[in-house]
mmCIF file as gemmi writes it, N, C-alpha and C atoms, coordinates in Angstrom:
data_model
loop_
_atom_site.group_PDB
_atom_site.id
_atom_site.type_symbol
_atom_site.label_atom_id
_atom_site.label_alt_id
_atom_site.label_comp_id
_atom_site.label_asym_id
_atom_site.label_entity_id
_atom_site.label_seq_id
_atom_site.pdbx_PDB_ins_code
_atom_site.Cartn_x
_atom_site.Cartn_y
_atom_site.Cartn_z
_atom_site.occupancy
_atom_site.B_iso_or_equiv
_atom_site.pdbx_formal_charge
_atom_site.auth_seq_id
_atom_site.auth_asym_id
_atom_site.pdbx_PDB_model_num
ATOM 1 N N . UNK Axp A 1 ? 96.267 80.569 74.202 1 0 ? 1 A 1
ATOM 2 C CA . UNK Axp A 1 ? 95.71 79.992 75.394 1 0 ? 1 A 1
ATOM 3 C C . UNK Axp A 1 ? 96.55 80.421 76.595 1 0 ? 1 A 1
ATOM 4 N N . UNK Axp A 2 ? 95.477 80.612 77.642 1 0 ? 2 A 1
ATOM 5 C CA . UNK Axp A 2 ? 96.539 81.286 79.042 1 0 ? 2 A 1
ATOM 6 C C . UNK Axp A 2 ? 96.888 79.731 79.811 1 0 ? 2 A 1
ATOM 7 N N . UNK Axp A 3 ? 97.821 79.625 79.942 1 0 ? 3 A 1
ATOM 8 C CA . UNK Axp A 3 ? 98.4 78.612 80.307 1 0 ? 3 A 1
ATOM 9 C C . UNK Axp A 3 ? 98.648 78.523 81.749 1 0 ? 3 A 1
ATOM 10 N N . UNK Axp A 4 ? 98.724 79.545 82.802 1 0 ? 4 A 1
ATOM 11 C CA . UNK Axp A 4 ? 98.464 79.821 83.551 1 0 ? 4 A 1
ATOM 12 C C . UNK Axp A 4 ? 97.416 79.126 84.461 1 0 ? 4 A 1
ATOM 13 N N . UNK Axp A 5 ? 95.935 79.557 83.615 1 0 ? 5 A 1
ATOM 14 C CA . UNK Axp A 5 ? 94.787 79.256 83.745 1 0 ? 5 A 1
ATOM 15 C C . UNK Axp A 5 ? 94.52 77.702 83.88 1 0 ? 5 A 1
ATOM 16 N N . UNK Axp A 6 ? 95.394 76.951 83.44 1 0 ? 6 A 1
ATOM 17 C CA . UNK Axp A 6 ? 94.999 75.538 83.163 1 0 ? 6 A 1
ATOM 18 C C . UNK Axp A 6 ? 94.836 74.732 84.265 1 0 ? 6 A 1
ATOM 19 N N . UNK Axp A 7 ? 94.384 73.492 84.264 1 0 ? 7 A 1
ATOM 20 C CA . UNK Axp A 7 ? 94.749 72.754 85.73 1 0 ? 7 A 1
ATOM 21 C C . UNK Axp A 7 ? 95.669 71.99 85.732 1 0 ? 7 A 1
ATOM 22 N N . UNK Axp A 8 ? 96.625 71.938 86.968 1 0 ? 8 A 1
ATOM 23 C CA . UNK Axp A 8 ? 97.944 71.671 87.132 1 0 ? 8 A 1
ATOM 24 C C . UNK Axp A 8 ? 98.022 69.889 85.942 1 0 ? 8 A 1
ATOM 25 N N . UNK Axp A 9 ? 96.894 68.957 86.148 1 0 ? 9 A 1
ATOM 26 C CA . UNK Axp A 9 ? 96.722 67.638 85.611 1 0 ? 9 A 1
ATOM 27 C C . UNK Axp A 9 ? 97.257 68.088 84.383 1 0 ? 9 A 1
ATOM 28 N N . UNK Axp A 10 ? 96.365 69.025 83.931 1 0 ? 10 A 1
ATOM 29 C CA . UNK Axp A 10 ? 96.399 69.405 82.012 1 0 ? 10 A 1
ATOM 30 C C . UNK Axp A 10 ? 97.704 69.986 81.73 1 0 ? 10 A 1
ATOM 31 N N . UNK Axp A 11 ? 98.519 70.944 82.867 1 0 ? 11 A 1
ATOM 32 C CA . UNK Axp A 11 ? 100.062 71.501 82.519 1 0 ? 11 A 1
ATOM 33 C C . UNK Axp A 11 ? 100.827 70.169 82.837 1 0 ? 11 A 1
ATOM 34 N N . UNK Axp A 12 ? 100.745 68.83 83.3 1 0 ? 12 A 1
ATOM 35 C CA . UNK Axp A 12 ? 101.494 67.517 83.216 1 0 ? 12 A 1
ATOM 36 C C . UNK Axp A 12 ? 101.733 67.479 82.368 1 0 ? 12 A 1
ATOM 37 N N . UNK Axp A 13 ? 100.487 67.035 81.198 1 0 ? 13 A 1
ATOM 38 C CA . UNK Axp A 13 ? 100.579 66.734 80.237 1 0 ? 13 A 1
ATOM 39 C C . UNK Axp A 13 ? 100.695 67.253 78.83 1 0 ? 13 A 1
ATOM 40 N N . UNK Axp A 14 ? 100.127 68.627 78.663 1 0 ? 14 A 1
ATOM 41 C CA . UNK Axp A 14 ? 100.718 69.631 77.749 1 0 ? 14 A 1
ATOM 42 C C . UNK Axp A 14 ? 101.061 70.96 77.763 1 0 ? 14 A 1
ATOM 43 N N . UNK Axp A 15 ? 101.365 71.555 78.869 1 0 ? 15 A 1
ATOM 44 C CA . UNK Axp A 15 ? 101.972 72.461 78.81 1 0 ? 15 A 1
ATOM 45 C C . UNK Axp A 15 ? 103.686 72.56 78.949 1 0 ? 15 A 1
ATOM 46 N N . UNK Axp A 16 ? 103.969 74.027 78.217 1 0 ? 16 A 1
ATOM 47 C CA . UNK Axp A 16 ? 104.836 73.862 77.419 1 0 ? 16 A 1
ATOM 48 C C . UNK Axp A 16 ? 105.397 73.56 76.015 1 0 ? 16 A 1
ATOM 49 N N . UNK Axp A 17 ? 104.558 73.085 75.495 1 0 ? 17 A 1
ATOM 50 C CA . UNK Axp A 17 ? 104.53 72.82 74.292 1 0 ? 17 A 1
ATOM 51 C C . UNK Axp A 17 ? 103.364 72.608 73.242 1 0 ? 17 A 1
ATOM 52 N N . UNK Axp A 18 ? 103.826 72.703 71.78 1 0 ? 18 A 1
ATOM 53 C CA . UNK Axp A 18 ? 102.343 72.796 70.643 1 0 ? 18 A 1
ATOM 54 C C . UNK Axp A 18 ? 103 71.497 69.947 1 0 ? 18 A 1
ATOM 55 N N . UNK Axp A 19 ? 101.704 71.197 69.119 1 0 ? 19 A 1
ATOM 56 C CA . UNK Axp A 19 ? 101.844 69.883 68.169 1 0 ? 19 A 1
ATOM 57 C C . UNK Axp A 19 ? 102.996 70.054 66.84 1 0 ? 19 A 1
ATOM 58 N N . UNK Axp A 20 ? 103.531 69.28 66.736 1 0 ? 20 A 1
ATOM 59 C CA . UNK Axp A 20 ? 104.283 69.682 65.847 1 0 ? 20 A 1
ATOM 60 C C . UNK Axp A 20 ? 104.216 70.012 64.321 1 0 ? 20 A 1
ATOM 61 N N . UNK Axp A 21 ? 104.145 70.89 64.25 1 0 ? 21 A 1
ATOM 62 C CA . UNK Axp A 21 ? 103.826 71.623 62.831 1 0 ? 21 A 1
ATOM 63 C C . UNK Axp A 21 ? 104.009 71.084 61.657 1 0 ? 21 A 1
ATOM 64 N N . UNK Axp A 22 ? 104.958 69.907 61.413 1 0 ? 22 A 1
ATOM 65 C CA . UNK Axp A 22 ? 105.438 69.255 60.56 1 0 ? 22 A 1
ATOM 66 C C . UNK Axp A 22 ? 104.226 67.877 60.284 1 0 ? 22 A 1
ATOM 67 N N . UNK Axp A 23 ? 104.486 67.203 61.37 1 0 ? 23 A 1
ATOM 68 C CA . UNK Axp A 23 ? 103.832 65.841 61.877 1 0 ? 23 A 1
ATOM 69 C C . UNK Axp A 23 ? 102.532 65.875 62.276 1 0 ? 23 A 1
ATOM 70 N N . UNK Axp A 24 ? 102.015 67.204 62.999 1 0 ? 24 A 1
ATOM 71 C CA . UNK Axp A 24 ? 100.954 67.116 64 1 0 ? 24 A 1
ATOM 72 C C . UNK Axp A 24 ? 101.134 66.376 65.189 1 0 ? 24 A 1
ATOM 73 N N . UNK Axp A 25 ? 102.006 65.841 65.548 1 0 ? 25 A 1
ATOM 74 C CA . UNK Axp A 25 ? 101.829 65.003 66.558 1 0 ? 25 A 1
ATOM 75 C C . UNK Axp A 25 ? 101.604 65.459 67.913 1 0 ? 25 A 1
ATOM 76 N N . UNK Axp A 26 ? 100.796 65.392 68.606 1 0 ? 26 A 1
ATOM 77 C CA . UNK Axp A 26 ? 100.496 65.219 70.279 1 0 ? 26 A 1
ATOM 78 C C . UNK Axp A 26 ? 102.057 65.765 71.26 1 0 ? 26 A 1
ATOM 79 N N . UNK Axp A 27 ? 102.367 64.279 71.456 1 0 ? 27 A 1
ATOM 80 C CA . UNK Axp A 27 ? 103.298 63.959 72.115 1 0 ? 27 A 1
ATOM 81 C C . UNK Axp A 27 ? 104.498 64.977 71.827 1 0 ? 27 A 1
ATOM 82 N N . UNK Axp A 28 ? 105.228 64.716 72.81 1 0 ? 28 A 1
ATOM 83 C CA . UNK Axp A 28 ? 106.643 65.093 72.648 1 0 ? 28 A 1
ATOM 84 C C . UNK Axp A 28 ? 107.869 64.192 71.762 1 0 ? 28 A 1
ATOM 85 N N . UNK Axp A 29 ? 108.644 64.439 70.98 1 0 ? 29 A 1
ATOM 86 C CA . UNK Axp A 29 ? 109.029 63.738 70.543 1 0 ? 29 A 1
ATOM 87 C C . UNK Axp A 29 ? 110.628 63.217 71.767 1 0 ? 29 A 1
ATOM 88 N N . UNK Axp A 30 ? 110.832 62.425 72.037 1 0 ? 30 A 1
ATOM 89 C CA . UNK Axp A 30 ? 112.248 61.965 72.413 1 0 ? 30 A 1
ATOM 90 C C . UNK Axp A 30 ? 113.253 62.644 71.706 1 0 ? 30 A 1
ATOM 91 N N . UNK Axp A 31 ? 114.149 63.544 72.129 1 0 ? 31 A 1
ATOM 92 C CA . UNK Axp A 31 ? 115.627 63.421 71.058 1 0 ? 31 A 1
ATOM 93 C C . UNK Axp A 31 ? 116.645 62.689 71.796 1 0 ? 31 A 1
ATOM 94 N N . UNK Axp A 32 ? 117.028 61.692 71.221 1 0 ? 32 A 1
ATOM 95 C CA . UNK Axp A 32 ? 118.166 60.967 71.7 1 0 ? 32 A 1
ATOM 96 C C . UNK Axp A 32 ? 119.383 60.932 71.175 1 0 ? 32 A 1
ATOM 97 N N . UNK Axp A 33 ? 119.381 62.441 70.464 1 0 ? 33 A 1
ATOM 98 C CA . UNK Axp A 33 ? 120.914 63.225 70.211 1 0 ? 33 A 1
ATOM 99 C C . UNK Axp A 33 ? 121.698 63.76 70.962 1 0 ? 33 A 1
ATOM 100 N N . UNK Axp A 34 ? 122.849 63.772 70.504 1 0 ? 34 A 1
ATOM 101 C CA . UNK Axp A 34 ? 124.154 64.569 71.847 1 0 ? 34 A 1
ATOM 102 C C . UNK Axp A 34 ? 124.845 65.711 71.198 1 0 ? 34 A 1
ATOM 103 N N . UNK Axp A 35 ? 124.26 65.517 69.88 1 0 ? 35 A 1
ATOM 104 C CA . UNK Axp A 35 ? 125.238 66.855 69.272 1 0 ? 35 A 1
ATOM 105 C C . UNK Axp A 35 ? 124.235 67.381 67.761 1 0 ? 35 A 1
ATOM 106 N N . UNK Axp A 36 ? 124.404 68.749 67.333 1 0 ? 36 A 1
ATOM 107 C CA . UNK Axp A 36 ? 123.367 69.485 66.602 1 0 ? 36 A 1
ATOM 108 C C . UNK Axp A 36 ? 124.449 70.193 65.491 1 0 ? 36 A 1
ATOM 109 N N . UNK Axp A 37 ? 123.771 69.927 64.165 1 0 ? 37 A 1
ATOM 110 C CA . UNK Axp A 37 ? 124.139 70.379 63.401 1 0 ? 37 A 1
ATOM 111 C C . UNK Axp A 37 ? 124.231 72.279 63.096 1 0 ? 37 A 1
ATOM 112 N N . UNK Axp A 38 ? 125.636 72.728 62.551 1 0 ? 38 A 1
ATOM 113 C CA . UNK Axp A 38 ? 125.666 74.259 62.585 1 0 ? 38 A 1
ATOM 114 C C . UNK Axp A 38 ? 125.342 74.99 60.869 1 0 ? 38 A 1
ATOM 115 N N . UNK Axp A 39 ? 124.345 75.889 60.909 1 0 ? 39 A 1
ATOM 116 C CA . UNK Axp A 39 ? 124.86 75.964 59.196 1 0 ? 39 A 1
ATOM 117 C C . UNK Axp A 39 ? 125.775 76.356 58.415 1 0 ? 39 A 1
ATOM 118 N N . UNK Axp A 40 ? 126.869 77.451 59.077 1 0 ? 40 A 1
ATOM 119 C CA . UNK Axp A 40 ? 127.891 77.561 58.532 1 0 ? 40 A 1
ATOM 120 C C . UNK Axp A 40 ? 128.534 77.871 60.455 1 0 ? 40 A 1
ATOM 121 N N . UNK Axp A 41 ? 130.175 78.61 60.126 1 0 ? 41 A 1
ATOM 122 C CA . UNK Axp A 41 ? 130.525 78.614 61.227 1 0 ? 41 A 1
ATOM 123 C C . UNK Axp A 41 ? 130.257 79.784 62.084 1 0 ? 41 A 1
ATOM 124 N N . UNK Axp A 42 ? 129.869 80.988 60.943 1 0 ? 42 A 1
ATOM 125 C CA . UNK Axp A 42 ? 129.157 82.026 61.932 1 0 ? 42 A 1
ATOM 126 C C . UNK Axp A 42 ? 127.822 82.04 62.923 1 0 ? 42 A 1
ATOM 127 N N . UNK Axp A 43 ? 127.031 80.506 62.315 1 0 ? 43 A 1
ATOM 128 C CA . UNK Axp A 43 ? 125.876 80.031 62.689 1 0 ? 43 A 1
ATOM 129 C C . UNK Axp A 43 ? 125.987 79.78 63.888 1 0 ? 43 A 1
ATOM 130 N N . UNK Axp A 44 ? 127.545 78.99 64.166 1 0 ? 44 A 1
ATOM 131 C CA . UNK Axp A 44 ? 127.953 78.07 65.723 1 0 ? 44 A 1
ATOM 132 C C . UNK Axp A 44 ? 128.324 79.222 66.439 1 0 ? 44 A 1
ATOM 133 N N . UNK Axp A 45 ? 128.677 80.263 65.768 1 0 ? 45 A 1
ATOM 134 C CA . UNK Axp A 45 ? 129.575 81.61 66.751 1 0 ? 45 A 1
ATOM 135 C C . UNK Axp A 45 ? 128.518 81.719 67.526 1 0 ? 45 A 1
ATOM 136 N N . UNK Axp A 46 ? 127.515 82.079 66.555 1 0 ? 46 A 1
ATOM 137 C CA . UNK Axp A 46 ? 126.327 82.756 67.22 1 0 ? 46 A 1
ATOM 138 C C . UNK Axp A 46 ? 125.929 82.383 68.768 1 0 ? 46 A 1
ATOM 139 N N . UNK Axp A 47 ? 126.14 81.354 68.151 1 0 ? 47 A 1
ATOM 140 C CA . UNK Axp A 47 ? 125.018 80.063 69.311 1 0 ? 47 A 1
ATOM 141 C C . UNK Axp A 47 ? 125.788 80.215 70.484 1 0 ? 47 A 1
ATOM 142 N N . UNK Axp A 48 ? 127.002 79.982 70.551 1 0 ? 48 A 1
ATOM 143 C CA . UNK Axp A 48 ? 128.124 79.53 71.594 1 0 ? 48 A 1
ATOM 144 C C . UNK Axp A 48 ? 128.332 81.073 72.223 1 0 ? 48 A 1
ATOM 145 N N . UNK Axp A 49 ? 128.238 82.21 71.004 1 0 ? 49 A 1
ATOM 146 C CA . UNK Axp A 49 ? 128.362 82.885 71.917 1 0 ? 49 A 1
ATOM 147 C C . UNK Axp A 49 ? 126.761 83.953 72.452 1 0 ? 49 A 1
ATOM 148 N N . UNK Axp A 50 ? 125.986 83.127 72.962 1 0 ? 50 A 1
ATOM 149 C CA . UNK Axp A 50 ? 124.897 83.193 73.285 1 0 ? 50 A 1
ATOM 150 C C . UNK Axp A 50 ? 124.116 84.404 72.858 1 0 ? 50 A 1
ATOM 151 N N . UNK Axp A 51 ? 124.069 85.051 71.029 1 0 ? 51 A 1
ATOM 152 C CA . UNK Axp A 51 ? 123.722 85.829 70.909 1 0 ? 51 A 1
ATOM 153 C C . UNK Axp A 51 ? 122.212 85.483 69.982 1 0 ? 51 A 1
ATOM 154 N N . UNK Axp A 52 ? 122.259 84.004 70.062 1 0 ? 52 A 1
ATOM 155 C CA . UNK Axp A 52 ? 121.473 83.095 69.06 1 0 ? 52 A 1
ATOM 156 C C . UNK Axp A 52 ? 120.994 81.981 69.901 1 0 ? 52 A 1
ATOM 157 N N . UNK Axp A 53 ? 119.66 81.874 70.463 1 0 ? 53 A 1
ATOM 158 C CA . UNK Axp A 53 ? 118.703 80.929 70.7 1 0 ? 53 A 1
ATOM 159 C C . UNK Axp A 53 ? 118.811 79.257 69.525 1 0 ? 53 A 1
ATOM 160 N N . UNK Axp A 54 ? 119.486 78.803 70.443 1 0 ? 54 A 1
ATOM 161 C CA . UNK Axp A 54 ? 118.896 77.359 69.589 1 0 ? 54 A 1
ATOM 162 C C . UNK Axp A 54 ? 119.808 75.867 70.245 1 0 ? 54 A 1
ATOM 163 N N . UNK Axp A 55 ? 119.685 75.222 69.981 1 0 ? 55 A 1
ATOM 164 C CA . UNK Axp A 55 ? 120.851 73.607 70.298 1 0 ? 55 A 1
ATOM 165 C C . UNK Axp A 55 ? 122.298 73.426 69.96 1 0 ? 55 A 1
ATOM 166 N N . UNK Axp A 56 ? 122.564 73.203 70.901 1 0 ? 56 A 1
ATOM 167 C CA . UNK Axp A 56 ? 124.515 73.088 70.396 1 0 ? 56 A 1
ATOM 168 C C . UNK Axp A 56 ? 124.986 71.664 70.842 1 0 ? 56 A 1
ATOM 169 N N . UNK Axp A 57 ? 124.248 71.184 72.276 1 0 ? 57 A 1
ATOM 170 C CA . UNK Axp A 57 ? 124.657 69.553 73.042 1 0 ? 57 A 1
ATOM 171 C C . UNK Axp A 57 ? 123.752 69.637 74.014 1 0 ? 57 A 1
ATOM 172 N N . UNK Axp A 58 ? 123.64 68.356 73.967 1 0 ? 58 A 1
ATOM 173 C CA . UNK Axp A 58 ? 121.977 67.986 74.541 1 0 ? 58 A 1
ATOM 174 C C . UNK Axp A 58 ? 122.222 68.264 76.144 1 0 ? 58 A 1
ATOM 175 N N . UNK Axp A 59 ? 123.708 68.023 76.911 1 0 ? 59 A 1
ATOM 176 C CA . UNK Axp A 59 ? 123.74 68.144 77.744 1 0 ? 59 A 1
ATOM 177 C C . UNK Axp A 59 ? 123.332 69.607 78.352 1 0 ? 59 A 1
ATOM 178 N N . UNK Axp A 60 ? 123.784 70.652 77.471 1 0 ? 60 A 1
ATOM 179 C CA . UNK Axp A 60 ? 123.514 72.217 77.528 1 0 ? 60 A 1
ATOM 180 C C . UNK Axp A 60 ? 121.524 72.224 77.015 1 0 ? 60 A 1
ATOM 181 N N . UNK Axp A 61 ? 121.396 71.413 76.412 1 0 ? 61 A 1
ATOM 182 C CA . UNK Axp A 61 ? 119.736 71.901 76.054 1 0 ? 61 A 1
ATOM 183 C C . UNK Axp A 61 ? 119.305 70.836 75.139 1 0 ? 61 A 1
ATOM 184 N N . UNK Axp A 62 ? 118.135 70.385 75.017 1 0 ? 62 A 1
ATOM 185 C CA . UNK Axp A 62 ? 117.38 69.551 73.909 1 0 ? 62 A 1
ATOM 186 C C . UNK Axp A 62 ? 116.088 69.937 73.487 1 0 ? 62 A 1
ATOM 187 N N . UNK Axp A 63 ? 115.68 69.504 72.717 1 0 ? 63 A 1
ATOM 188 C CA . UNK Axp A 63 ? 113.806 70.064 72.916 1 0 ? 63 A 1
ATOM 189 C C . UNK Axp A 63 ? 113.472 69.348 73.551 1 0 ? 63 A 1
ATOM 190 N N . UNK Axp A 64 ? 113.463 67.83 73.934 1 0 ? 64 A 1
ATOM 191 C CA . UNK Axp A 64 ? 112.66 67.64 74.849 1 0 ? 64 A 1
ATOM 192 C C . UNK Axp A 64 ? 112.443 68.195 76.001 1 0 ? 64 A 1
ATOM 193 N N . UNK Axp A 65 ? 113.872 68.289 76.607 1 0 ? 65 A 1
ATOM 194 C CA . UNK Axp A 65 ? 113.999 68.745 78.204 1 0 ? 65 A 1
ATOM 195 C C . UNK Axp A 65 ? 113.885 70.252 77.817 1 0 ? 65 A 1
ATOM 196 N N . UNK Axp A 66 ? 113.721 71.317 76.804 1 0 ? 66 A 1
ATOM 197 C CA . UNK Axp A 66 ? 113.351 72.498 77.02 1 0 ? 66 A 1
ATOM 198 C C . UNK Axp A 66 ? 112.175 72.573 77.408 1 0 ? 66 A 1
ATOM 199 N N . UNK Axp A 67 ? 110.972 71.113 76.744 1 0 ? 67 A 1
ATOM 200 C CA . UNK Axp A 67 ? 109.349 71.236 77.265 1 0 ? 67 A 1
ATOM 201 C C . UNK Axp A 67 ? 109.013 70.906 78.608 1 0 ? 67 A 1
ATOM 202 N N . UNK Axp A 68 ? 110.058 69.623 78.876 1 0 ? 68 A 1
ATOM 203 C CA . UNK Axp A 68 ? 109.898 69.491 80.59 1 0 ? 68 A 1
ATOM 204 C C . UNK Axp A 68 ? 110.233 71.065 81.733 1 0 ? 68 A 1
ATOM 205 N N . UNK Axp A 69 ? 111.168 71.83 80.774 1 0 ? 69 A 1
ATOM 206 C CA . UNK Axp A 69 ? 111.645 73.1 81.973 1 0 ? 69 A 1
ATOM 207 C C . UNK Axp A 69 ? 110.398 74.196 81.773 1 0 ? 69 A 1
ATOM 208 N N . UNK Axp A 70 ? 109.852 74.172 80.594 1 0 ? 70 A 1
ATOM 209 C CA . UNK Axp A 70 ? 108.903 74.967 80.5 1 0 ? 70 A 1
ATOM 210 C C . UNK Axp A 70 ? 107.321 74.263 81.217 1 0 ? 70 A 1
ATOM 211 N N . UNK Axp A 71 ? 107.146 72.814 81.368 1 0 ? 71 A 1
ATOM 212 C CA . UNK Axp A 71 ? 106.225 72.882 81.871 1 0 ? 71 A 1
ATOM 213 C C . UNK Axp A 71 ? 106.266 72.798 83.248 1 0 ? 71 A 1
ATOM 214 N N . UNK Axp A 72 ? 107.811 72.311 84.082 1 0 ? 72 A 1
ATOM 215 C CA . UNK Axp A 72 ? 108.432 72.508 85.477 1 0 ? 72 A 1
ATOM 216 C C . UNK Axp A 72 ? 108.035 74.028 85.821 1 0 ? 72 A 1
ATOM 217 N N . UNK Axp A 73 ? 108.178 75.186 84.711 1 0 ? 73 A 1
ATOM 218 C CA . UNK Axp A 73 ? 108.138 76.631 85.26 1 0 ? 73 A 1
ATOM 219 C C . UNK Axp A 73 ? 106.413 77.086 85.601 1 0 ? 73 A 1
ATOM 220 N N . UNK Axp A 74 ? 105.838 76.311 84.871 1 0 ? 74 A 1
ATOM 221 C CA . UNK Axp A 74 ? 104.206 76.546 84.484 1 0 ? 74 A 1
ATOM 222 C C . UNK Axp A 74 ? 103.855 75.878 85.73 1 0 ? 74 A 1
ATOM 223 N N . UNK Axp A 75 ? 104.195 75.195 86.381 1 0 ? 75 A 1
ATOM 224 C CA . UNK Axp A 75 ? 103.736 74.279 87.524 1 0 ? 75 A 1
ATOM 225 C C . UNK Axp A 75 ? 104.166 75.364 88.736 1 0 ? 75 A 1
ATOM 226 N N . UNK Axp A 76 ? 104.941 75.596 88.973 1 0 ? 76 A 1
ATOM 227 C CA . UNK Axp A 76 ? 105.472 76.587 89.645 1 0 ? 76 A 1
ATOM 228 C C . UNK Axp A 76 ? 105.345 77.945 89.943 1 0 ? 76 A 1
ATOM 229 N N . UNK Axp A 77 ? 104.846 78.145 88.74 1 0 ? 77 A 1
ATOM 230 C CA . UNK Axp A 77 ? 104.752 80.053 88.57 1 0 ? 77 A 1
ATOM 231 C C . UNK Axp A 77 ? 105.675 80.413 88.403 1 0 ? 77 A 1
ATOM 232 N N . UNK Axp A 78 ? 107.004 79.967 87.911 1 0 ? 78 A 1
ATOM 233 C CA . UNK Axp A 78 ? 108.023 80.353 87.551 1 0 ? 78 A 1
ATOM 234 C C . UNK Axp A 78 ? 108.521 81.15 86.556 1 0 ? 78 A 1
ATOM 235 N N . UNK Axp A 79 ? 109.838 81.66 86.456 1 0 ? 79 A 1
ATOM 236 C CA . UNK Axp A 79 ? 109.781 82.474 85.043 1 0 ? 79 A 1
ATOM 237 C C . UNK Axp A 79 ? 110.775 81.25 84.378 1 0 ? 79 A 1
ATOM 238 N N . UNK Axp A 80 ? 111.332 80.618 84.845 1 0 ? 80 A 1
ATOM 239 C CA . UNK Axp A 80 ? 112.019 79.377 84.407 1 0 ? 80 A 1
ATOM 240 C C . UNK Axp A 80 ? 112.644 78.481 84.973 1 0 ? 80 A 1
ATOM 241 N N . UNK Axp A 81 ? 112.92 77.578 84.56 1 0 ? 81 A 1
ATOM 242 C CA . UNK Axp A 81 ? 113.484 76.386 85.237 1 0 ? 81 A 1
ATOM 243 C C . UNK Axp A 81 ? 114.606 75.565 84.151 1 0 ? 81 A 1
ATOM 244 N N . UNK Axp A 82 ? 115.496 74.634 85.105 1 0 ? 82 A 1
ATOM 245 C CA . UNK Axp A 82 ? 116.566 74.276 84.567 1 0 ? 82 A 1
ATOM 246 C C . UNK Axp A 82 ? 116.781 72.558 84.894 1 0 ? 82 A 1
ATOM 247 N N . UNK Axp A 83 ? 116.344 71.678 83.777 1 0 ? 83 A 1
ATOM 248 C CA . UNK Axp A 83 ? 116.855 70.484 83.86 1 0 ? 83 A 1
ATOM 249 C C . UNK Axp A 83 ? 117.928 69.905 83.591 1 0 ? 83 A 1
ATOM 250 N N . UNK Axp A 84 ? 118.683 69.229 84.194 1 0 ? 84 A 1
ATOM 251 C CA . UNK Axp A 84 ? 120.242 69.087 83.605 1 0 ? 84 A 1
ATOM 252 C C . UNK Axp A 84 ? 120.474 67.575 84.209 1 0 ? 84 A 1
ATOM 253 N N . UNK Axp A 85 ? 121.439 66.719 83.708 1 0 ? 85 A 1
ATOM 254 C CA . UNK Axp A 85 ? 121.862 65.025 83.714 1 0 ? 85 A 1
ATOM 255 C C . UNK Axp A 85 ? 122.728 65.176 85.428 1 0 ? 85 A 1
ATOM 256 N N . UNK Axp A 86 ? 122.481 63.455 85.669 1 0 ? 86 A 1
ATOM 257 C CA . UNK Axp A 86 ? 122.415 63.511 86.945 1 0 ? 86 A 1
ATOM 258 C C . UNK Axp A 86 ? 124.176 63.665 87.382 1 0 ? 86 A 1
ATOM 259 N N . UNK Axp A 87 ? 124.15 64.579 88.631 1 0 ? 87 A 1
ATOM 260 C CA . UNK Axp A 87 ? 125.718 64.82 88.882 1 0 ? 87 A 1
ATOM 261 C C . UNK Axp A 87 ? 125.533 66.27 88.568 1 0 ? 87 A 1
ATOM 262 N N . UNK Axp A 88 ? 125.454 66.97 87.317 1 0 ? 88 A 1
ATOM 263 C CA . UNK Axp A 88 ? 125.431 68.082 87.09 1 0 ? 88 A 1
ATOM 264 C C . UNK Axp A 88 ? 125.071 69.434 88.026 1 0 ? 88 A 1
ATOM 265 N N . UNK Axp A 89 ? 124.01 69.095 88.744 1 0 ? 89 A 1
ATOM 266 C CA . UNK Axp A 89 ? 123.161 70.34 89.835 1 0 ? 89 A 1
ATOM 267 C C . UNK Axp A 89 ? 124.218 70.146 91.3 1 0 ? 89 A 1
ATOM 268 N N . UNK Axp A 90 ? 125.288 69.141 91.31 1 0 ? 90 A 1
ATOM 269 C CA . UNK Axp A 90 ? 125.828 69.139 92.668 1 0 ? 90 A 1
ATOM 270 C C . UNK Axp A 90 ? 127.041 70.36 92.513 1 0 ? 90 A 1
């Protein structure tokens, strides 16, 4: 689906994101974690040293707030956007 195309109402509410593959569910789920499990320690190298896409601390990234930046960028025409806890953007 071109996402683009949508109307701004419909990118509020789901763009940025698909149902979850597991659950099906709609919604977004809340994560109200602060820290992400590594599978071994070359797993964390990876990550930290940004050669590997994925979660390390919620403050650096979560899924939720990755769907809010992706649907902040879709609203915008953006190529991306950046949500971060309050204090942080000063």
């Amino acid at each position: 689906m071109d996402e683009q195309a949508l109307n701004p109402a419909t990118l509020c509410l789901h763009g940025g994101q698909e149902p979850d593959p597991a659950t099906k569910s709609r919604a977004v789920p809340i994560y109200q974690t602060t820290s992400y499990t590594f599978n071994d320690t070359d797993h964390a190298g990876r990550l930290f040293g940004l050669q590997e896409f994925g979660n390390i601390y919620s403050r650096i990234m979560n899924p939720t707030c990755d769907v809010l930046e992706k649907r902040i960028a879709l609203l915008e025409g953006g190529a991306g956007a950046l949500a971060v806890a309050s204090g942080q953007a000063a």
